[in-house]
C-alpha positions as CSV (number, residue, x, y, z in Angstrom):
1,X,6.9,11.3,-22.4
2,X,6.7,9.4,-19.0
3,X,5.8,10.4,-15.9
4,X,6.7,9.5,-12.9
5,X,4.1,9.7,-9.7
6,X,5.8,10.2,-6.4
7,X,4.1,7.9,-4.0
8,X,2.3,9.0,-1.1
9,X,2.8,5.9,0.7
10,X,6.5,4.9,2.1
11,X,8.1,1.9,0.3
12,X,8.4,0.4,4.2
13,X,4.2,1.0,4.7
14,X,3.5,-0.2,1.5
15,X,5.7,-3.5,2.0
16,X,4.3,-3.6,5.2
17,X,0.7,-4.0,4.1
18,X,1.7,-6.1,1.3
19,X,2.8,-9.0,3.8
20,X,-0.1,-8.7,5.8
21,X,-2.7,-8.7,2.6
22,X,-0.4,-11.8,1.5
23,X,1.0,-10.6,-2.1
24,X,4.6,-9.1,-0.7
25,X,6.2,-12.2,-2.7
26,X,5.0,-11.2,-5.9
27,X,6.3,-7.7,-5.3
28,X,9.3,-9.3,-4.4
29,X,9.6,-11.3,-7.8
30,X,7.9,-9.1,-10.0
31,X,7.7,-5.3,-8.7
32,X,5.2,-3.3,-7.9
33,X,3.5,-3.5,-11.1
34,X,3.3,-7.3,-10.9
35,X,0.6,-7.2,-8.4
36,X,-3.1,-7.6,-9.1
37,X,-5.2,-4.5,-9.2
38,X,-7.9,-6.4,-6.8
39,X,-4.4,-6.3,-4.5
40,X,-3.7,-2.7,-4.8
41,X,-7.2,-1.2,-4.2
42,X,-7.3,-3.7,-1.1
43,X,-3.5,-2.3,0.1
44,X,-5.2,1.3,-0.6
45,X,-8.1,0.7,1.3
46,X,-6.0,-0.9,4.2
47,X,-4.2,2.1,4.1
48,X,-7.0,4.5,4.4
49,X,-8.4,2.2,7.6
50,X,-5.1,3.0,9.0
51,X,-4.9,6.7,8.3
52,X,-8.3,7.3,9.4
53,X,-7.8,4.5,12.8
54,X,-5.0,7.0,12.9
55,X,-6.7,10.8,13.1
56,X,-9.5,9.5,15.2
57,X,-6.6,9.0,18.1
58,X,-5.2,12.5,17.9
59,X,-8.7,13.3,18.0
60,X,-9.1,12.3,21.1
């Protein structure tokens, strides 16, 4: 029995931050699951940067 998550991120954010942490060949190549974890808790934490860069403007 698989499951399935749905992904929070978009596939274009989530491409996005894997070209500017360096590892978007890879995905291309090998998938998502082809990436180091190191990779995706530094894409996750990029993200949150972003997200939270992001509430403090409509703070504002």
């Amino acid at each position: 029995m698989s499951r399935r998550r749905r992904s929070i991120m978009s596939e274009e954010l989530k491409n996005e931050l894997a070209k500017e942490l360096g590892f978007y060949d890879t995905v291309q190549k090998e998938g998502w699951g082809g990436i180091k974890a190191s990779d995706a808790g530094n894409m996750v934490k990029k993200a949150i940067e972003l997200a939270e860069r992001a509430a403090r403007q409509s703070d504002r």
